[in-house]
FIRO-640575 format. One line per 4 residues: number of its first residue (from 1); their letters; for each residue x, y, z of C-alpha. Coordinates in steps of 0.1 Angstrom, whole numbers, plus 5000, padded with zeros to 4 digits. Layout:
NUM = a = X,Y,Z ~ ...
//
This chain:
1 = xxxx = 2196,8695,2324 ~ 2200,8683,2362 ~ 2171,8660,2350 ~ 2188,8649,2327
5 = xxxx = 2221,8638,2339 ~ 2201,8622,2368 ~ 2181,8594,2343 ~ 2216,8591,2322
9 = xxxx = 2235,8582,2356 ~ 2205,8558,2366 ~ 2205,8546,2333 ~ 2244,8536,2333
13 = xxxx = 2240,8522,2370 ~ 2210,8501,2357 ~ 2229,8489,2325 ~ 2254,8477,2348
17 = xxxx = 2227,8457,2369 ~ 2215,8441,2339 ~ 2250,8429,2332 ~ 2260,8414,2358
21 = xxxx = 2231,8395,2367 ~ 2228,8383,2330 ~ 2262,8374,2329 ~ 2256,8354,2358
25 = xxxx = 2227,8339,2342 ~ 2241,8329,2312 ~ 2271,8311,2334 ~ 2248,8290,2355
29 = xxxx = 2229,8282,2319 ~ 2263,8271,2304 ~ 2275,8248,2337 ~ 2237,8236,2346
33 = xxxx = 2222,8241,2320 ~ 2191,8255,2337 ~ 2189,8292,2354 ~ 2177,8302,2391
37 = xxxx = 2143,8316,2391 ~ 2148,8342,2413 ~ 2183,8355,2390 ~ 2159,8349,2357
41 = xxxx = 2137,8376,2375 ~ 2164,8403,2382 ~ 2176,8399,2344 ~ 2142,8409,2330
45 = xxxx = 2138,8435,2358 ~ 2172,8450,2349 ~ 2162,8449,2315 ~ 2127,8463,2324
49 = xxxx = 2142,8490,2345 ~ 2165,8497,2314 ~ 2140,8502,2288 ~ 2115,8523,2317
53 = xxxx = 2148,8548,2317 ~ 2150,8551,2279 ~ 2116,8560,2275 ~ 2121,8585,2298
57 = xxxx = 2148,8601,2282 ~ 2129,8601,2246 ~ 2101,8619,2260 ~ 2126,8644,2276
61 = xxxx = 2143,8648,2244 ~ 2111,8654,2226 ~ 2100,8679,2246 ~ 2132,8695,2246
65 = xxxx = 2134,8693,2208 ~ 2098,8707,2208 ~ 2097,8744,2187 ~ 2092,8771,2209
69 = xxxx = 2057,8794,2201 ~ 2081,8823,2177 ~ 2085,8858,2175 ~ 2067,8864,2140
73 = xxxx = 2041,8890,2141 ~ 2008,8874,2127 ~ 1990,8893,2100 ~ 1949,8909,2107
77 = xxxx = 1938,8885,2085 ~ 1952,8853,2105 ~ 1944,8873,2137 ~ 1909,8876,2126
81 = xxxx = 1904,8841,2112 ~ 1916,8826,2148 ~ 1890,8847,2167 ~ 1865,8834,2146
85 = xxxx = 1872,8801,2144 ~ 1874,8799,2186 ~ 1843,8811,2180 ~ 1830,8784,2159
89 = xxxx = 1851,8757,2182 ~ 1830,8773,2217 ~ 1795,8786,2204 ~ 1790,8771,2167
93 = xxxx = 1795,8806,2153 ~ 1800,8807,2111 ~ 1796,8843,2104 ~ 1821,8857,2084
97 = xxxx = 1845,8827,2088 ~ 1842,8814,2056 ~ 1854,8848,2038 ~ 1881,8852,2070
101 = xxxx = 1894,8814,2060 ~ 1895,8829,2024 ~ 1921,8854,2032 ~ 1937,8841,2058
105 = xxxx = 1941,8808,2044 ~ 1938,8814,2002 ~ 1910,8781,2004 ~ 1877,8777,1999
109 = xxxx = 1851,8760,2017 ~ 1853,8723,2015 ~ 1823,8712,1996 ~ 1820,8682,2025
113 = xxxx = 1815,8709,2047 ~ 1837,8723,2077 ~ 1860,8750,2080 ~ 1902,8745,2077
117 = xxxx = 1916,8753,2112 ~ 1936,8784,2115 ~ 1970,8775,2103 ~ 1995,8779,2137
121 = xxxx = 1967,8748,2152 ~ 1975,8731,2122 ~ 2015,8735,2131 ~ 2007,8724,2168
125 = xxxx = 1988,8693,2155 ~ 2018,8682,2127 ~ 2045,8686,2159 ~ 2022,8666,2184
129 = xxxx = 2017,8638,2155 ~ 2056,8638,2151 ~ 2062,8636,2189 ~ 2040,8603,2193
133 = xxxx = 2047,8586,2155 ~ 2082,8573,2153 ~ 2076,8567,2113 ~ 2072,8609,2118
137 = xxxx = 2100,8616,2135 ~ 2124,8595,2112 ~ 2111,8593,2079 ~ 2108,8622,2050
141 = xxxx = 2076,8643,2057 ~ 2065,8670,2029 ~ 2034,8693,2026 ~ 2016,8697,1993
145 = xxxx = 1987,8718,1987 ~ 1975,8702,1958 ~ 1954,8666,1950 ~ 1986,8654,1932
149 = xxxx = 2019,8647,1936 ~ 2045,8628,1920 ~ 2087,8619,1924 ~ 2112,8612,1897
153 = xxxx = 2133,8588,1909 ~ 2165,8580,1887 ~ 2171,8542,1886 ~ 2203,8538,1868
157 = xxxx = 2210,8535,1832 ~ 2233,8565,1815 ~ 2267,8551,1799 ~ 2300,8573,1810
161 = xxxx = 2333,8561,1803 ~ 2367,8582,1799 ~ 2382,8600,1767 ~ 2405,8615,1761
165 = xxxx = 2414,8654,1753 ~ 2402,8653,1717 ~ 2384,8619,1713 ~ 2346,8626,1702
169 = xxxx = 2320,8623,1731 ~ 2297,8594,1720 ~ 2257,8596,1732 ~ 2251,8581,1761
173 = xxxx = 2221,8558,1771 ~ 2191,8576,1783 ~ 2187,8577,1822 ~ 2160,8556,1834
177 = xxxx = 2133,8571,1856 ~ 2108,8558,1874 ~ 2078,8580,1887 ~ 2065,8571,1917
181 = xxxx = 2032,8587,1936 ~ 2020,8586,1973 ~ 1992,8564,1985 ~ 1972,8590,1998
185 = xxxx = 1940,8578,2019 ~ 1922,8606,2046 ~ 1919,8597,2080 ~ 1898,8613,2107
189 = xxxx = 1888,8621,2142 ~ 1859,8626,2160 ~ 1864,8642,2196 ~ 1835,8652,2220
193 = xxxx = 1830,8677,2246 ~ 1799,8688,2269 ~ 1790,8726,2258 ~ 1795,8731,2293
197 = xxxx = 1835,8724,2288 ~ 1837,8746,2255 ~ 1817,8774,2277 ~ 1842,8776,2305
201 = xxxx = 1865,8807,2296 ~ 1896,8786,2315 ~ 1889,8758,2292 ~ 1915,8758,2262
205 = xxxx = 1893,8747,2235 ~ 1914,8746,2210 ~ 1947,8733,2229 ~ 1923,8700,2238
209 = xxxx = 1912,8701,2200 ~ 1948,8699,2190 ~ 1954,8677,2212 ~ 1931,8652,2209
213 = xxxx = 1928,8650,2170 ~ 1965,8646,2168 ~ 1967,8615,2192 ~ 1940,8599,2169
217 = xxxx = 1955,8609,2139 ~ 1991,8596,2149 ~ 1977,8563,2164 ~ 1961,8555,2129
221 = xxxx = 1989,8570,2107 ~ 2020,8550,2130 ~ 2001,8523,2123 ~ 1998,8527,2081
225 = xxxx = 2030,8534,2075 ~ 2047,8503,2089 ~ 2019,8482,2070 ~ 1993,8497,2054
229 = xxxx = 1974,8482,2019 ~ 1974,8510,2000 ~ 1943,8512,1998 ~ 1920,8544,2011
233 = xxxx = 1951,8543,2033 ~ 1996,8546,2029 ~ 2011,8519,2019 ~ 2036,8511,2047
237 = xxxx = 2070,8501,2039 ~ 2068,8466,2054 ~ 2034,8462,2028 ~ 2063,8462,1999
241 = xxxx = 2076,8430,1984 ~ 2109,8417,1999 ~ 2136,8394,1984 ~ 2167,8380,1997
245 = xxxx = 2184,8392,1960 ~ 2209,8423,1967 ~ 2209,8455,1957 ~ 2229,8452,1922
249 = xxxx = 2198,8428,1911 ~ 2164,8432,1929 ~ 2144,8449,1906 ~ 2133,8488,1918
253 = xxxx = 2109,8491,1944 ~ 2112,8455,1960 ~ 2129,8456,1993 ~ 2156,8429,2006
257 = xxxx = 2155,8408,2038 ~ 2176,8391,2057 ~ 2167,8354,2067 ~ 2170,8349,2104
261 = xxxx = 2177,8312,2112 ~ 2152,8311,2139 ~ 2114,8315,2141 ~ 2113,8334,2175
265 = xxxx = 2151,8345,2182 ~ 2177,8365,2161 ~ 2214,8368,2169 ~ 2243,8390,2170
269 = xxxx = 2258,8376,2135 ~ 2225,8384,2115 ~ 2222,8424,2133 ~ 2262,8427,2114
273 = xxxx = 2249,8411,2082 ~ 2222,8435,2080 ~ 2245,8469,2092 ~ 2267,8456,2060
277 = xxxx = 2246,8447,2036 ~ 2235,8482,2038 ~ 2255,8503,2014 ~ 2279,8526,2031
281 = xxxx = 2271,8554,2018 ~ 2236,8548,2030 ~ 2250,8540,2069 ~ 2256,8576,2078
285 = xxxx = 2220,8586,2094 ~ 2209,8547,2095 ~ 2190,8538,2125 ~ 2171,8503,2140
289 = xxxx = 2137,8506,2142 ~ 2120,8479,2161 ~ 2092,8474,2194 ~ 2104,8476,2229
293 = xxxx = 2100,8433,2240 ~ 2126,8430,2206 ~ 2150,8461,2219 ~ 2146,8438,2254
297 = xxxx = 2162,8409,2230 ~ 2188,8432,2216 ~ 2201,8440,2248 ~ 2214,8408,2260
301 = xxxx = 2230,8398,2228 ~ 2274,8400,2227 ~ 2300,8396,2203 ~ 2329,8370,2205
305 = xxxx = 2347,8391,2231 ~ 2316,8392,2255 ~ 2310,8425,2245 ~ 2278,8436,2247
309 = xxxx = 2263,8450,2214 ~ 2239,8476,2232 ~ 2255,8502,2248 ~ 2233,8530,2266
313 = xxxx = 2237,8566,2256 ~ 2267,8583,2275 ~ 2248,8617,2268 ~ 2212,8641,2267
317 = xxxx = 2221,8642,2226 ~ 2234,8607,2223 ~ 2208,8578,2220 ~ 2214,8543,2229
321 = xxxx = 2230,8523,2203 ~ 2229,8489,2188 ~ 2262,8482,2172 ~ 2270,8519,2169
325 = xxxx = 2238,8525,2152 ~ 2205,8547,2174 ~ 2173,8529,2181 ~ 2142,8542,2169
329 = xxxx = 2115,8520,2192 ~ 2084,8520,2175 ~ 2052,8501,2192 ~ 2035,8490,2162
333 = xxxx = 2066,8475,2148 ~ 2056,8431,2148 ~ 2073,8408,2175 ~ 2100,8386,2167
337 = xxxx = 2078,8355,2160 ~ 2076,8334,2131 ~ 2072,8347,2094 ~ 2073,8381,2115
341 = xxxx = 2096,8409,2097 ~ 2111,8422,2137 ~ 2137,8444,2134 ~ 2145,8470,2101
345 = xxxx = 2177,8490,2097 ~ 2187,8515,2075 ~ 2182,8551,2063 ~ 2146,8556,2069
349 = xxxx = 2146,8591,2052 ~ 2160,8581,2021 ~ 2136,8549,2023 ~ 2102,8564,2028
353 = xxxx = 2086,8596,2023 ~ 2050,8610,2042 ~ 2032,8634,2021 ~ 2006,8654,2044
357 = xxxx = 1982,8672,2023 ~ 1979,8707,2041 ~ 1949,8719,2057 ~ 1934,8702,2084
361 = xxxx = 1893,8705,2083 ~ 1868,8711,2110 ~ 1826,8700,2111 ~ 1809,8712,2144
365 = xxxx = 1781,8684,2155 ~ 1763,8693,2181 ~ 1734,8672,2171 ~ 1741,8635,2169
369 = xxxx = 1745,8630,2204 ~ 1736,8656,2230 ~ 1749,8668,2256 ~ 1784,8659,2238
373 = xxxx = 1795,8684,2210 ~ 1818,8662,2183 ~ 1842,8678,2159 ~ 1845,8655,2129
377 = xxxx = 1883,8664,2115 ~ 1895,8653,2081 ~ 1933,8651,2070 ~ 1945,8640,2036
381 = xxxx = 1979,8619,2040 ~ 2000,8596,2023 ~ 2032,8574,2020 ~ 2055,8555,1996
385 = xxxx = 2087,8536,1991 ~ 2110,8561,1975 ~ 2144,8542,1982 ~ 2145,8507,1981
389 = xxxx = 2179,8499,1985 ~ 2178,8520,2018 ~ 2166,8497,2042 ~ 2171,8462,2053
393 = xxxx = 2141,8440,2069 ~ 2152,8411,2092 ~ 2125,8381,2087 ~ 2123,8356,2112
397 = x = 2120,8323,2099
//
């Protein structure tokens, strides 16, 4: 906690850098209409310094907000199956797992091959995906055990009105529904080590397997569900159609977009449009999400009292905001550059959904390229638009 009061009270003195020397810059800009070099270079390494702090604070938040190992007693059965499957992960031992997996785990053996790792690594991987994928952390996520899945989604269309205490009750219209399904695609992961590694006793095989199969998986994933096809992969939300049409007309399942006047800039004026375009009823839980060079942007923007519209967080629990609204930074999110959609806003758990098919599956190959042992690792995942009137893109022009 001392930790954390420390980057908040450098990240308030920093903020307050940053303003002063921007406001400064944008003076000489308005009287000379040129800026100093060398007070250009302290804006952008106030800003700089400001985003280094933020970053900071997320990853202290994560790891706060990270679930502790829990009290539950484990059964013999999921005992068992872990012993053995360290056993495959360090020596390439099978005996007996495949009937252990069977009770521990109710699944058979994948006919691809490969064993399902024990379920509390499969727990570790989904929270170290969610720690590095922003989509993760702020969309929907469910788990489904089956091949299929599908979502009734109600689009409008039953007839109400008001009657009185004996008037008959006429039939109303049937409610339109729409069924939607995931884009499921199956990603994977192919970390080495020497047997030497897996035969150290110190070595924490399947910590580093955890590990490095859930920084592959995430890096692929983040990346899908901002733009994937749709094909052998999610379709990421920015892959759907977007309109300028509003919400009362745009047909279900098209997104709509704000037109930013500029190819490479956005200002204060479009950020409000977007906040209330948004229904408000959708507002409570909205967050930004764009990269860190377009947060940079963000931050020097004011309103017509020379307010600035990003204020830094004044608490461990309370994130920086953008117009009263969190920031969800997010890497693979485009720069704000022509025909590029920058910045979205909205309810990103009402607006997508991430369906992780459960089991995580393991194939031992010592073979293909000695001295290095790989461990080819399969996931099935997917994702879909479930809301589109939830979200609002920004395009540049």
């Amino acid at each position: 906690m001392d930790a954390l009061k420390e980057l908040l009270a450098k990240q308030k003195k920093a903020f307050a850098e940053f303003k002063k020397t921007n406001d400064e810059r944008l003076e000489q800009l308005e009287k000379n209409g040129s800026v100093d070099p060398v007070l250009a270079d302290s804006v952008e390494k106030a800003n700089t310094d400001i985003g280094a702090i933020q970053k900071q604070l997320d990853e202290m938040q994560a790891k706060m907000n990270r679930p502790g190992a829990g009290g539950s007693e484990k059964s013999d059965d999921v005992l068992a199956h872990e012993k053995a499957f360290s056993g495959f992960v360090r020596k390439g031992i099978e005996d007996g797992l495949e009937g252990l997996e069977a009770k521990a785990l109710n699944v058979g053996t994948d006919a691809d091959g490969g064993y399902a790792v024990p379920e509390e690594l499969d727990r570790n991987i989904l929270t170290l995906m969610k720690n590095e994928s922003p989509m993760r952390q702020e969309c929907q996520v469910v788990q489904i055990g089956a091949a299929d899945y599908k979502k009734l989604v109600d689009v409008g269309g039953t007839a109400s009105g008001w009657v009185g205490e004996t008037t008959a009750r006429p039939e109303t219209n049937t409610p339109q529904l729409a069924q939607i399904t995931p884009y499921m695609g199956e990603v994977y992961a192919n970390p080495a080590a020497t047997q030497q590694m897996l035969d150290d006793s110190f070595f924490d095989a399947e910590g580093w397997l955890a590990q490095s199969v859930a920084f592959n998986f995430a890096e692929y994933e983040a990346a899908a569900f901002l733009s994937g096809t749709g094909v052998l992969q999610p379709k990421g939300i920015l892959d759907y159609t977007s309109v300028t049409t509003a919400d009362d007309t745009r047909a279900f399942g098209t997104l709509q977009h704000i037109a930013a006047a500029a190819a490479a800039v956005f200002t204060g004026d479009e950020l409000i449009t977007m906040v209330y375009t948004l229904k408000k009823s959708l507002r409570t839980g909205s967050k930004w999400m764009m990269n860190s060079l377009t947060t940079a942007a963000a931050r020097k923007l004011k309103d017509s009292t020379g307010q600035y519209l990003w204020q830094p967080g004044l608490a461990g629990d309370q994130p920086s905001t953008l117009l009263g609204y969190a920031i969800a930074e997010n890497e693979d999110m485009p720069d704000a550059t022509t025909g590029n959609t920058a910045i979205m806003f909205g309810n990103l758990k009402r607006a997508y959904l991430i369906v992780d098919r459960m089991g995580i599956r393991t194939l031992r190959d010592p073979y293909t390229n000695k001295p290095y042992v790989h461990f080819y690792s399969t996931k099935r995942v997917g994702g879909m638009l479930q809301d589109s009137n939830a979200v609002k893109l920004l395009l540049q022009a």
